[in-house]
N, C-alpha and C positions, 0 to 999 in steps of 0.2 A: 379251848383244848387244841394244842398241834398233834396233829396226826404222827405217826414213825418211819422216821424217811424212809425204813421200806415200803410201807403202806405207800407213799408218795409216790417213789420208785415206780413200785408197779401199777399206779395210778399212770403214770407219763408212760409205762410198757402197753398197757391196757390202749390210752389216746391212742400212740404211736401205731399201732398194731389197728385201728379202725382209719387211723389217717393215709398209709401208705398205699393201702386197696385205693381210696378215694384217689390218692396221686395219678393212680394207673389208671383209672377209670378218667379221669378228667383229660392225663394226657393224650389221651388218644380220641379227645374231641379238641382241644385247646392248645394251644402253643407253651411251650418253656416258658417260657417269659410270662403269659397271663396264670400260669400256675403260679410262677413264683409271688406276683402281684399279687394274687389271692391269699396269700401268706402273710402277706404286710397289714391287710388292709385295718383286721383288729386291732391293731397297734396303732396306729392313727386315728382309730373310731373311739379311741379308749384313751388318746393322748391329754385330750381337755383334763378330763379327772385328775390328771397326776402333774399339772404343768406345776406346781410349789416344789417338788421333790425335781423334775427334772432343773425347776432352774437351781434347788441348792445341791446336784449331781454338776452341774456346770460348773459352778461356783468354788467346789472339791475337785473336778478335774483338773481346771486351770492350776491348781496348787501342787499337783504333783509333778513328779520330774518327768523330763520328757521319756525317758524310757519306757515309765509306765503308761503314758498317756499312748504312746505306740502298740503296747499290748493290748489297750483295753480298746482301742481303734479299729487294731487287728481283729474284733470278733467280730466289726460289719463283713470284713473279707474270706474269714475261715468259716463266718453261717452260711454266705451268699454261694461261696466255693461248696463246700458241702451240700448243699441243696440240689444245686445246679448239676452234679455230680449224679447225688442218690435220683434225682430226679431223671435225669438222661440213664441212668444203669435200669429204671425201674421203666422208662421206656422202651429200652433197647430189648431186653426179657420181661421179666414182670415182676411184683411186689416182692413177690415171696424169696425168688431167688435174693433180689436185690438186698432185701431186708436182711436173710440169715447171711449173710458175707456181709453190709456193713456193720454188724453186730460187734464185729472184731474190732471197733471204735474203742471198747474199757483199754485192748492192749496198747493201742496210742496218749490213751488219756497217761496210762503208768510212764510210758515214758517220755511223754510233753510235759508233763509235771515234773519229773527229776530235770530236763532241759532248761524249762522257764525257771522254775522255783525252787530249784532242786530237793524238792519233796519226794519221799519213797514210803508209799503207803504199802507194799506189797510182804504181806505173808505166804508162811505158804499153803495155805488155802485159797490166797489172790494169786500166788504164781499157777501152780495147777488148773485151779479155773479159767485162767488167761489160757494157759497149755490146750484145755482142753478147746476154749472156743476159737482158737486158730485151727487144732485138726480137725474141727468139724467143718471150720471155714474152706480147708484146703482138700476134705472130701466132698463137700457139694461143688466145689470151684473143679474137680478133677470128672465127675460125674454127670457136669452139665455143661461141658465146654462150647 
């Protein structure tokens, strides 16, 4: 049975929302860099299981053109970038601030999608929503300067 990507959704909002306390608690015993380490380290603990798929992932990389090989490269750069980011913002104040201001990540997503793939998924129930989660991004960002 596959669960509905909402259910999923708020499955990764539920993690995410226990994860970011933990960021702020760790960083203010640990260094940037050993949090970010502790990020990785599942993914290497877990790499044996899956080495068949990564090597025919290899295999499908090498065949594509290089454009895409540069996008799909570019998400070592824009996870480590964003991490590195949320993590230094969530130290400099704390989870909560940090979290509801990076929230406003869906209105990047609408328009890195139209950028990269020129895809436009936005109705306007996504326009309004995006609307809204910028003004409430731009009332706590006005309220906690």
């Amino acid at each position: 049975m596959q669960l509905p990507w909402y259910v999923l959704a708020i499955g990764a909002a539920v993690t995410w929302g226990m994860h970011y306390p933990m960021v702020d608690f760790a960083l203010k015993r640990l260094s940037l860099y050993s949090v970010l380490l502790l990020t990785v380290i599942p993914v290497f603990l877990l790499m044996p299981f899956f080495m068949r798929q990564l090597e025919n992932d290899i295999v499908t990389f090498k065949l594509l053109p290089g454009k895409e090989q540069l996008l799909i490269l570019a998400i070592s750069l824009t996870s480590t970038a964003g991490a590195v980011l949320l993590y230094s913002s969530i130290n400099n104040k704390n989870a909560t601030l940090a979290s509801l201001i990076e929230v406003t990540y869906p209105v990047f997503v609408v328009f890195f999608a139209y950028v990269f793939y020129r895809q436009m998924h936005v109705t306007p129930s996504v326009f309004f929503g995006g609307l809204m989660i910028l003004l409430g991004a731009g009332l706590i960002i006005y309220n906690h300067q």
